[in-house]
C-alpha positions as CSV (number, residue, x, y, z in Angstrom):
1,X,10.3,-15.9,17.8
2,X,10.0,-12.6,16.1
3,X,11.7,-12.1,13.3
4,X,12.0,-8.7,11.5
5,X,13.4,-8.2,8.0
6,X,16.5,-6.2,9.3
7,X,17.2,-5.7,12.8
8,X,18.7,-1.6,12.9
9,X,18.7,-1.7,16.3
10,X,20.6,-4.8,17.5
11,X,23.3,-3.1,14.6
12,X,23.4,0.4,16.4
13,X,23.4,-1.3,19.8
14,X,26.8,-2.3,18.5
15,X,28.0,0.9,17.2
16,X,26.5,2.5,19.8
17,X,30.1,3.3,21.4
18,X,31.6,5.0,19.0
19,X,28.7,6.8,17.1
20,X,27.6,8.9,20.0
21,X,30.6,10.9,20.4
22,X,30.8,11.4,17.0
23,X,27.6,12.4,16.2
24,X,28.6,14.8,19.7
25,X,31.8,15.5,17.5
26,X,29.8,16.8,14.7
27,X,27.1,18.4,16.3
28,X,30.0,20.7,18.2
29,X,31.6,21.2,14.8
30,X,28.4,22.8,13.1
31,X,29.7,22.1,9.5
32,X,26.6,20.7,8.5
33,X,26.5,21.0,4.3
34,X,29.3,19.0,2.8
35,X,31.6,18.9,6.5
36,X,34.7,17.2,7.1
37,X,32.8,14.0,7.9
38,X,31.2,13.7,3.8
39,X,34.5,14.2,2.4
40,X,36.8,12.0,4.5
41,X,33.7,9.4,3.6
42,X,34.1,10.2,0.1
43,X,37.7,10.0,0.5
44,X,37.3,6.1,2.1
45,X,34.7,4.9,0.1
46,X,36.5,5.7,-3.5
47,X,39.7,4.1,-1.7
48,X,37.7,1.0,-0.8
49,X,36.1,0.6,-4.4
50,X,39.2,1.3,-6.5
51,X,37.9,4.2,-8.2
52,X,39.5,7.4,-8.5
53,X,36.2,9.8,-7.3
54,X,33.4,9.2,-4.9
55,X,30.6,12.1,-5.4
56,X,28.1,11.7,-2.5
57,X,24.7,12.9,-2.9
58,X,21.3,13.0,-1.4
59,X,19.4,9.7,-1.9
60,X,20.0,6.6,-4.3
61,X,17.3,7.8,-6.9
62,X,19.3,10.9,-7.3
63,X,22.5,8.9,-7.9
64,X,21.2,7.0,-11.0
65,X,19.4,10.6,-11.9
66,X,23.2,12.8,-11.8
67,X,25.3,9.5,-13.1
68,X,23.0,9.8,-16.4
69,X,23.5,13.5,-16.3
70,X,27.0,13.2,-16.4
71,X,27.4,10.7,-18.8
72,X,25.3,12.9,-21.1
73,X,22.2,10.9,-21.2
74,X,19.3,12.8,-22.6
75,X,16.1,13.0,-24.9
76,X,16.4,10.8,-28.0
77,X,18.2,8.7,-26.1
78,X,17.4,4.9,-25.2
79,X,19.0,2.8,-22.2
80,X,18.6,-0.7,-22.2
81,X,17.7,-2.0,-18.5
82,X,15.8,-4.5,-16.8
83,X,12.3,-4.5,-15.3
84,X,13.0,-6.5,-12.3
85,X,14.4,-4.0,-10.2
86,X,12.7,-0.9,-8.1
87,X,11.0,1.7,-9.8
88,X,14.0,4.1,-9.3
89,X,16.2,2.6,-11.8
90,X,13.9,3.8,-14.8
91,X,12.9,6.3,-13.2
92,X,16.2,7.8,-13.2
93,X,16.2,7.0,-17.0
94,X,12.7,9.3,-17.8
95,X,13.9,12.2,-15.3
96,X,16.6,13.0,-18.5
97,X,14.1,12.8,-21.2
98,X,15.5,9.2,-21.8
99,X,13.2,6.3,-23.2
100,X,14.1,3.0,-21.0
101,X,14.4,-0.2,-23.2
102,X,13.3,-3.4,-21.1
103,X,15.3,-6.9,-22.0
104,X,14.5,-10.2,-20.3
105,X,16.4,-11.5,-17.0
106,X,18.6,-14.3,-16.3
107,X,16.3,-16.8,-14.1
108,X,19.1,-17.6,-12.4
109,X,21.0,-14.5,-11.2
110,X,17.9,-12.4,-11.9
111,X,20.0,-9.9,-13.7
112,X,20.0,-8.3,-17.0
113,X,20.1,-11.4,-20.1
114,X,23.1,-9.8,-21.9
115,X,22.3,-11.9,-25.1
116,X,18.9,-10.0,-25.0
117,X,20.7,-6.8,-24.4
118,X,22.3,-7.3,-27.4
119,X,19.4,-7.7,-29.7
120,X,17.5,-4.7,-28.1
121,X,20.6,-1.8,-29.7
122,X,19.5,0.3,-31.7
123,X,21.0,3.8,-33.4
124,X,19.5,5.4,-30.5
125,X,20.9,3.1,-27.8
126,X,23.0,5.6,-25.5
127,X,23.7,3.0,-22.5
128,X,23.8,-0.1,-20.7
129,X,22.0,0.1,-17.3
130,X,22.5,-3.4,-15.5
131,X,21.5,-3.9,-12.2
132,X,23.6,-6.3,-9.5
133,X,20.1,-7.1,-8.3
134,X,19.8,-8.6,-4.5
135,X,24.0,-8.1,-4.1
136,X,24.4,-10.6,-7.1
137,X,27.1,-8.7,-9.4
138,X,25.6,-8.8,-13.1
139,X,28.2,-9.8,-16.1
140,X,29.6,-7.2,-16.1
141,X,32.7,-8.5,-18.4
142,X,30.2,-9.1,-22.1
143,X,28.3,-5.9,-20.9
144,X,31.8,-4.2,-20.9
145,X,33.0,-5.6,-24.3
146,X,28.9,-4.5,-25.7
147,X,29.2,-1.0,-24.5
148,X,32.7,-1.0,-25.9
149,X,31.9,-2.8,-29.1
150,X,29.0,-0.5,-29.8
151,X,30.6,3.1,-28.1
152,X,27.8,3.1,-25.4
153,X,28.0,4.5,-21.8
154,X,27.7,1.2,-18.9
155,X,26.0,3.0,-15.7
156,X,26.2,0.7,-12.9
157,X,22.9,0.0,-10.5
158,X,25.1,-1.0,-7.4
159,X,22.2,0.1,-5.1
160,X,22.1,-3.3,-3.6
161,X,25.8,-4.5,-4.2
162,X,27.9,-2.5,-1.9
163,X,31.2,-5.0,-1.3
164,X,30.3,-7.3,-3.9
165,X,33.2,-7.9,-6.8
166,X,34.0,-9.8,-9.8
167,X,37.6,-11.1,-9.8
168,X,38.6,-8.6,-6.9
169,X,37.5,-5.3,-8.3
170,X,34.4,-4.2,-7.2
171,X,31.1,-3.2,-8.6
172,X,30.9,0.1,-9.3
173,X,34.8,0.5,-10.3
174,X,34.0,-1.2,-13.7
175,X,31.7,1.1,-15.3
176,X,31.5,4.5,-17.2
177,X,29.6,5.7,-14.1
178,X,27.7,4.3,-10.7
179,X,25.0,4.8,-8.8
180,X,25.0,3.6,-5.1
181,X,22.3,4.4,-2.1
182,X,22.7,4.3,1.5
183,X,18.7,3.6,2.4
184,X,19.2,2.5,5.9
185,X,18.6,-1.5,5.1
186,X,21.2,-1.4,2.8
187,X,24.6,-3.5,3.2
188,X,25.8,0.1,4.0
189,X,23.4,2.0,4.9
190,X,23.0,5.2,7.2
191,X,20.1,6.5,9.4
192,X,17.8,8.7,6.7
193,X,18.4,8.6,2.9
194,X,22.0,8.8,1.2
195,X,23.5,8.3,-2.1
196,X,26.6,8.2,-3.9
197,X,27.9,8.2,-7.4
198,X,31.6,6.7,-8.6
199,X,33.8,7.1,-11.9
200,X,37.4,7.2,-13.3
201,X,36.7,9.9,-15.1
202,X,37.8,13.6,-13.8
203,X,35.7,15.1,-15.9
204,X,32.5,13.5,-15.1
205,X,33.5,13.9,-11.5
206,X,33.9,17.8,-12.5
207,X,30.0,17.9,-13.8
208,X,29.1,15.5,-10.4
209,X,29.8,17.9,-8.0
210,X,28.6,20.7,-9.5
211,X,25.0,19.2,-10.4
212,X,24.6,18.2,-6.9
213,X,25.6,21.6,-5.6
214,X,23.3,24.0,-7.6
215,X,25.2,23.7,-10.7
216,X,28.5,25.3,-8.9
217,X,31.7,25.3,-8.2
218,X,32.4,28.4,-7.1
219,X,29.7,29.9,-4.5
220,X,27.3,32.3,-6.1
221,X,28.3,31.3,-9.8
222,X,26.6,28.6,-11.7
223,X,27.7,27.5,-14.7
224,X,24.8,24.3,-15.0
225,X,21.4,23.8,-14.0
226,X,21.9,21.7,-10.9
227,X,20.2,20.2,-8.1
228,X,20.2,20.3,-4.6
229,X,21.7,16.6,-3.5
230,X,24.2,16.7,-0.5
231,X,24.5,13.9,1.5
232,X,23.9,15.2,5.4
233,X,27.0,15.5,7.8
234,X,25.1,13.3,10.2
235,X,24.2,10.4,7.8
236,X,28.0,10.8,6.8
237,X,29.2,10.0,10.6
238,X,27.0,7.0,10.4
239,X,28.7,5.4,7.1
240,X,31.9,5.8,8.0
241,X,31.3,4.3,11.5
242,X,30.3,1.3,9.1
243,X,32.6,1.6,6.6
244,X,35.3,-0.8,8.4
245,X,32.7,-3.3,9.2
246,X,31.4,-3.6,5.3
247,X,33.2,-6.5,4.4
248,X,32.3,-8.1,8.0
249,X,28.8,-7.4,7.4
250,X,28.9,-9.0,4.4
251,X,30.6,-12.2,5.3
252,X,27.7,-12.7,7.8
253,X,25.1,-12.0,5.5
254,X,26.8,-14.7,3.2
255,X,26.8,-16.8,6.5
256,X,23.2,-16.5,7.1
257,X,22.4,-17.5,3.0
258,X,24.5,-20.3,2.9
259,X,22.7,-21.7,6.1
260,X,19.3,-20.9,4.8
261,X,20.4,-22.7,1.6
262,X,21.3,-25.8,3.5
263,X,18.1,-25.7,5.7
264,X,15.9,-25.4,2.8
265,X,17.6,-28.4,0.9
266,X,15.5,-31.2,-0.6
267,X,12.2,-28.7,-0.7
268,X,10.9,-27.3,-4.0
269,X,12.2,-24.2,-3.9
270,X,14.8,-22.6,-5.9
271,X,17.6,-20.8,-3.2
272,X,19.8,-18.1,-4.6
273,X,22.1,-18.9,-7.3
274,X,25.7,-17.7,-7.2
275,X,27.4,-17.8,-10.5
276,X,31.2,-18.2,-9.1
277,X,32.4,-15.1,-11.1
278,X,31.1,-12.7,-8.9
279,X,30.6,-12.1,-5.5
280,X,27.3,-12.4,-3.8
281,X,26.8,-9.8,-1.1
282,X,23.4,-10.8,-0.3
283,X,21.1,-7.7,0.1
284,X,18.4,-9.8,-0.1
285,X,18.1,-13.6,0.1
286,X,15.3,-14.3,-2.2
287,X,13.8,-17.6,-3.4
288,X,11.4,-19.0,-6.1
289,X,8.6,-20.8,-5.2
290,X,5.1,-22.0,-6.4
291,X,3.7,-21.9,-2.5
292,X,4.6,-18.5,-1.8
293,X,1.4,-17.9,-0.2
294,X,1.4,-20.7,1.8
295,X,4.9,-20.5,3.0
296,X,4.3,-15.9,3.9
297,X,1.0,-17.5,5.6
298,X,2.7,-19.9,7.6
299,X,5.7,-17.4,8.1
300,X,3.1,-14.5,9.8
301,X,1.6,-16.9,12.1
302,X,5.8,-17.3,13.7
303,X,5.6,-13.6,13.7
304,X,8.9,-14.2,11.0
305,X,9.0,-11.3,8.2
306,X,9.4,-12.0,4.4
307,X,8.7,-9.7,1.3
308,X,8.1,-10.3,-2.2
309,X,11.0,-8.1,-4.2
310,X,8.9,-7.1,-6.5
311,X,5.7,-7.6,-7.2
312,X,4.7,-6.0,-10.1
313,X,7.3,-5.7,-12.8
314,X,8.6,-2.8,-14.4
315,X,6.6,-2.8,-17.6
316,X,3.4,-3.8,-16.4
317,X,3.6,-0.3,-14.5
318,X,1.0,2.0,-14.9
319,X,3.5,4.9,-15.7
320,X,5.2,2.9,-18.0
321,X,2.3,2.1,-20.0
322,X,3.3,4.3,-23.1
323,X,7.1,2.5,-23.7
324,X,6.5,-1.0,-22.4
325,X,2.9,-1.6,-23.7
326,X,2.2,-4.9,-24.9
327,X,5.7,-5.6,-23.9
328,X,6.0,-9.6,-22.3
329,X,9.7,-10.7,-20.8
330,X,8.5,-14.2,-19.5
331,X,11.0,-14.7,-17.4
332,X,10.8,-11.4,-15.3
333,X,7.0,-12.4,-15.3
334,X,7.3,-16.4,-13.5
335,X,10.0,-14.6,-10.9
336,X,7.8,-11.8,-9.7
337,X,5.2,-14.3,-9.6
338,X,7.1,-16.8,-7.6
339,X,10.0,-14.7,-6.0
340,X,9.9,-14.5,-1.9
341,X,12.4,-12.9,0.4
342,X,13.5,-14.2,4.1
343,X,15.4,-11.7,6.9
344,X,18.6,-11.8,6.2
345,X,20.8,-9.1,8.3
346,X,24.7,-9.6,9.7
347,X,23.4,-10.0,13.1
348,X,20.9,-13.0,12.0
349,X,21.3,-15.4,14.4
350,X,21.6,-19.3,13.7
351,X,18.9,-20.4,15.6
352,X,16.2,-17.7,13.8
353,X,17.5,-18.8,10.7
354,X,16.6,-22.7,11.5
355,X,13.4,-21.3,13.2
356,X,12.4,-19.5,9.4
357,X,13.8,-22.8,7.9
358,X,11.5,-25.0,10.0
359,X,8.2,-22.8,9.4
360,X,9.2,-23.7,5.4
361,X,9.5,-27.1,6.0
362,X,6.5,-27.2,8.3
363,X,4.4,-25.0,5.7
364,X,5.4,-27.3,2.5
365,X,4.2,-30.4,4.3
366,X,0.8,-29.5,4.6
């Protein structure tokens, strides 16, 4: 049985319905930059996250790039992140003249060791950049009281943790700022590249929509040096033809972990840990194991995807040579080595999932 990582098509044959006539709707429309459709989205998603502004933009990169803007990240300036995530999250971090500060992972949750985080302030610590890696929300509740304790910004990574909460509110409500994208395999996700960035605060909202939008608030008149970051009209149709389903979506994706986790039991792997304070949304269902080739061998020959989410950890990047060299975080090191991701979409069906399972089992007999 072929398996693919995500399966967008068998999710737009559902939507099908009711995203053709209102793509039609939009087309006919011809409000293209910033329409009706991006701001009755912006409208829904800051209502659904329990946050008082939703600031759309073009692409999740750009997100983290304007949240650091607006919480006045610049040069001098040191944020204290994790290297197991994707490139974009210190990236983000050097595009304001920032230096990004690595600390060591939990190897359970994967997410940012707040003990380490601690250690690693110094006078020129500026923020707290965790990241609620694979739809696992970090903790966020000690990385509050830190930023607090220490008057630093906390800019939430909720690329991969759209739904997911911690004691009912939800990640990206918690923080100074947040950073969310819409990259089509996403938990919500549209059909090109989208982002969005969240906040309390009306004046870092203010400074949001005008660096997306050329530095402007009125037409013709800059007052910043902005950027050029609109999320389309069209990609804006698509979320918020999602946006009832999100909490749907990620029931099943929860449905399709917990079954992997109970057709994998007894084999020497290590399934995905939830920590019971927050919610696990499950962009990713990603595993440790010392057979990794063995079991993406074994997996290709089914014609079943996987992935390894990621490979090569943040500061043994090239390009991050000159701030992380000589730099050694153990346990990022042993889960990039060992980490290995199976498909894992809402529309997953039960007997794929026990097909992947089998291929495991089958794979670590040999």
């Amino acid at each position: 049985m072929r398996i693919p990582m995500v399966d967008l098509v068998a999710q737009y044959r559902d939507l099908q319905p009711q995203l053709e006539p209102a793509f039609l709707s939009a087309l006919h429309a011809a409000q293209f930059i910033l329409g009706p459709n991006v701001q009755a989205f912006e409208k829904e998603a800051a209502d659904y996250l329990g946050v008082a502004h939703a600031i759309t933009c073009a692409n999740g990169t750009d997100a983290l790039h304007l949240a650091l803007l607006a919480a006045d990240i610049g040069p001098g300036d040191e944020v204290i992140t994790t290297p197991f995530t994707f490139i974009a999250t210190a990236e983000a971090i050097a595009y304001v003249g920032a230096k990004a500060v690595f600390v060591d992972i939990d190897p359970r949750t994967f997410n940012i060791d707040v003990a380490q985080a601690r250690r690693a302030i110094t006078p020129k610590t500026k923020a707290l950049l965790p990241v609620h890696l694979f739809g696992q929300p970090a903790g966020l509740a000690p990385l509050m009281a830190l930023a607090q304790e220490h008057q630093l910004q906390l800019v939430e990574d909720c690329a991969q943790s759209f739904g997911a909460d911690i004691g009912g509110r939800k990640t990206g409500a918690m923080g100074d700022v947040a950073a969310f994208s819409f990259f089509p395999s996403k938990n919500l996700g549209c059909y090109g590249d989208g982002g969005m960035v969240t906040t309390q605060s009306d004046a870092m909202a203010e400074k949001l929509r005008m660096l997306r939008n050329h530095g402007s608030k009125v037409r013709y008149y800059h007052d910043i040096i902005g950027y050029n970051s609109r999320l389309d009209e069209l990609q804006a149709v698509v979320l918020r033809a999602k946006m009832p389903l999100i909490d749907r979506y990620n029931q099943e994706r929860r449905r399709v972990a917990h079954r992997y986790n109970a057709g994998l039991a007894g084999l020497n792997v290590q399934t995905p840990y939830e920590d019971g304070v927050g919610l696990h949304v499950y962009h990713q269902y990603t595993l440790l194991t010392d057979d990794r080739a063995a079991i993406q061998q074994a997996l290709t020959a089914q014609q079943i995807a996987s992935a390894v989410y990621y490979p090569v950890p943040l500061h043994q990047q090239k390009v991050f040579a000159s701030i992380a060299a000589g730099a050694s975080f153990p346990v990022t090191e042993s889960v990039a080595e060992r980490c290995l991701s199976l498909p894992i979409y809402p529309e997953l069906s039960n007997e794929a999932i026990d097909e992947v399972c089998g291929v495991i089992r089958q794979a670590l007999k040999a």
